[in-house]
N, C-alpha and C positions, 0 to 999 in steps of 0.2 A: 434416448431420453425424450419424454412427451414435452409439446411444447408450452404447455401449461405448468411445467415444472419451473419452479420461483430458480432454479440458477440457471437452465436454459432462458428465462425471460432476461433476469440479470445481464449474462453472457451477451443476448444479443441486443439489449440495449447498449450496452458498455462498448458496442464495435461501434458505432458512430462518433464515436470518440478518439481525439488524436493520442489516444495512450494506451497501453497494455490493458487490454478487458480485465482480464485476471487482477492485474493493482489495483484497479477501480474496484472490484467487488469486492476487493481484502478489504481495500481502505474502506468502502462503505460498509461494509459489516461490523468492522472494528471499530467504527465511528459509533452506530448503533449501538454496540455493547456498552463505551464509556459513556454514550448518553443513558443505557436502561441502568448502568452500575449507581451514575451521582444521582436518575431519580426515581429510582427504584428499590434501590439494593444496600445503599448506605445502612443501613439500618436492620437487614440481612444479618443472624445470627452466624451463619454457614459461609457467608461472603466475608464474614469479620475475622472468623475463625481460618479462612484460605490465606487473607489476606496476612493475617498475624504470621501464619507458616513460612508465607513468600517473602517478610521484612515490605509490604507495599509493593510498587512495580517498579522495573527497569526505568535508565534516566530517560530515554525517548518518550514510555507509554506517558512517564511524572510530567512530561511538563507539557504532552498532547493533550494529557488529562486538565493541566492548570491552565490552559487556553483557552478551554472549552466554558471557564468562568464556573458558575457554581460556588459562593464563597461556601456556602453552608454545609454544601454533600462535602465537599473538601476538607472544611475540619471536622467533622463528623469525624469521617475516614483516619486525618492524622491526628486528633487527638487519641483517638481509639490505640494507632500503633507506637504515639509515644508512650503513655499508661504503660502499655503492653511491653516497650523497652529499657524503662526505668530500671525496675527490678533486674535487669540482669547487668547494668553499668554498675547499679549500687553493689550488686555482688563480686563484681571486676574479672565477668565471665565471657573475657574475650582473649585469645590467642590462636596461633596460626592454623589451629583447627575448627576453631568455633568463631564465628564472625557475627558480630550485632547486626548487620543486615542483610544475612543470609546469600550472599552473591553464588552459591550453589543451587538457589532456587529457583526458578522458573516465575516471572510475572504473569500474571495470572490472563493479562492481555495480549503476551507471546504466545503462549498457550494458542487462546482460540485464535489467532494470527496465523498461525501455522495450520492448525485444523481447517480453518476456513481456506488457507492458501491450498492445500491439499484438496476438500472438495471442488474447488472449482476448478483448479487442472486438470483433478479426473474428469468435472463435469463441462469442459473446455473438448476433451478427447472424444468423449461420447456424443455433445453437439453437432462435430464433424463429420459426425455419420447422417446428420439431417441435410437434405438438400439445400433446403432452403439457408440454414444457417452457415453451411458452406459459401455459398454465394455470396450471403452479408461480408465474411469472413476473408472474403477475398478484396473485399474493398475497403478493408480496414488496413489500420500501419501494423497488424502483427501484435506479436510479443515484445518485452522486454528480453535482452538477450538471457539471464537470468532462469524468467519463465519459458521460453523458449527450450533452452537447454533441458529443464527437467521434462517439459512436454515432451519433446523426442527422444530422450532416452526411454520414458514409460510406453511411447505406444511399437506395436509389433505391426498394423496395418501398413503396407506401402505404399499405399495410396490417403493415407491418412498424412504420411509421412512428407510426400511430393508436396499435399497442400500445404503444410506450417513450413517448410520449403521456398517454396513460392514465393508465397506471400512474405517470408521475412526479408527475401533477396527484394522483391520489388520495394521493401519496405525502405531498407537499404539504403538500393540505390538512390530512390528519391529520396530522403532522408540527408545524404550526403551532396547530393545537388544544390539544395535548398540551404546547406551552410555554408557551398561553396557561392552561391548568389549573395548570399547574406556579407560573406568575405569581399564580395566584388564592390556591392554597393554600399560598405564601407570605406571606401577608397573614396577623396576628396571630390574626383572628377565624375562621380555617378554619385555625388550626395543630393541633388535634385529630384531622383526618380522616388518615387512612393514606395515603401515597403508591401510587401506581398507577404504570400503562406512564409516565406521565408524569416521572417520577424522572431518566433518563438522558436525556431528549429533550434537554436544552442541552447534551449532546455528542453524540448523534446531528444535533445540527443543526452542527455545526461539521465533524461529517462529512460530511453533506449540501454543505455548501458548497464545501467544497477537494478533499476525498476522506480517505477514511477513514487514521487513522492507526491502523497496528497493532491495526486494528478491535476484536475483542472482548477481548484482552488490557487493551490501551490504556483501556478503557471499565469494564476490572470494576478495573483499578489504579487511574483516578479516582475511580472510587464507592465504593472502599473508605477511600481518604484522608479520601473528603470525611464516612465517617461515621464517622471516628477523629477529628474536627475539632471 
């Protein structure tokens, strides 16, 4: 992969970061999308018509989407899908095969969620082949275990294999250091000393486990609650 390539740039900006590269690119892609959807697409014959098939989106993408503000693209959007549901209550066209909001169907935001999760793993495997972003790569925390797991089932190199390896053992162990400090200087008799990298590690570790949510957003919004607390 050239490194003028927008996911090899992505990829290796996203490793200076304390979170899964990979969730960071989902999430900002994903992001991009519901911002081109409320101000772009609302209005979108082909987006109206996808959108009517899917019943709107899953409850996560609904209320990622109602966060993001926009009163206007928003009722655009749900008035278009109440219209469009009316008519099949008035008809009393629901039973245990036929469901008014189609929970068979794919959101239209899971969709390129997944797509996008899939480019960038491939394009996570083929990075590893560059030197240079190996390097980066190794002074990052790793994956998510999650992306992790599908990473090393897809590649056949073994030396590809040693690196994601590595780096997730080193990830690890420091990782699990850093909430054993954290445990420590919870304790009454070290509540003097200053917190350190150790502070955020019990939500970098819940990242670690599932996959990052809304990574570093997500992580200075917890931190800042918890010291208004």
């Amino acid at each position: 992969m050239r490194k003028n390539d927008v996911i090899y740039y992505n990829l290796y900006q996203a490793l200076s970061e304390k979170a899964c590269p990979v969730c960071q690119c989902k999430d900002q892609a994903v992001g991009s999308y519901l911002d081109n959807l409320l101000y772009e697409f609302v209005n979108d014959y082909r987006t109206r018509d996808r959108l009517r098939e899917t019943r709107g989106f899953c409850y996560d993408h609904s209320w990622a989407l109602q966060r993001m503000g926009d009163p206007l693209g928003q009722s655009i959007i749900y008035a278009d899908l109440i219209d469009y549901l009316i008519p099949s209550i008035e008809k009393g066209e629901l039973d245990k095969k036929k469901t008014l909001l189609g929970k068979n169907n794919k959101c239209l935001v899971c969709i390129q969620e997944q797509e996008t999760e899939k480019r960038y793993l491939r394009g996570l495997l083929a990075c590893l082949r560059d030197r240079d972003f190996r390097e980066k790569y190794h002074s990052s925390v790793g994956l998510c275990l999650p992306h992790y797991e599908l990473a090393y089932q897809q590649v056949s190199n073994n030396n590809i294999q040693a690196v994601l390896r590595e780096v997730q053992i080193n990830s690890l162990t420091k990782l699990t250091a850093e909430l054993k400090e954290f445990i420590r200087k919870s304790d009454y008799r070290f509540a003097g000393e200053l917190p350190g990298e150790e502070r955020d590690a019990w939500i970098r570790a819940v990242g670690l486990w599932v996959g990052s949510f809304n990574t570093k957003k997500q992580q200075q919004s917890i931190l800042k609650q918890k010291e208004t607390d």
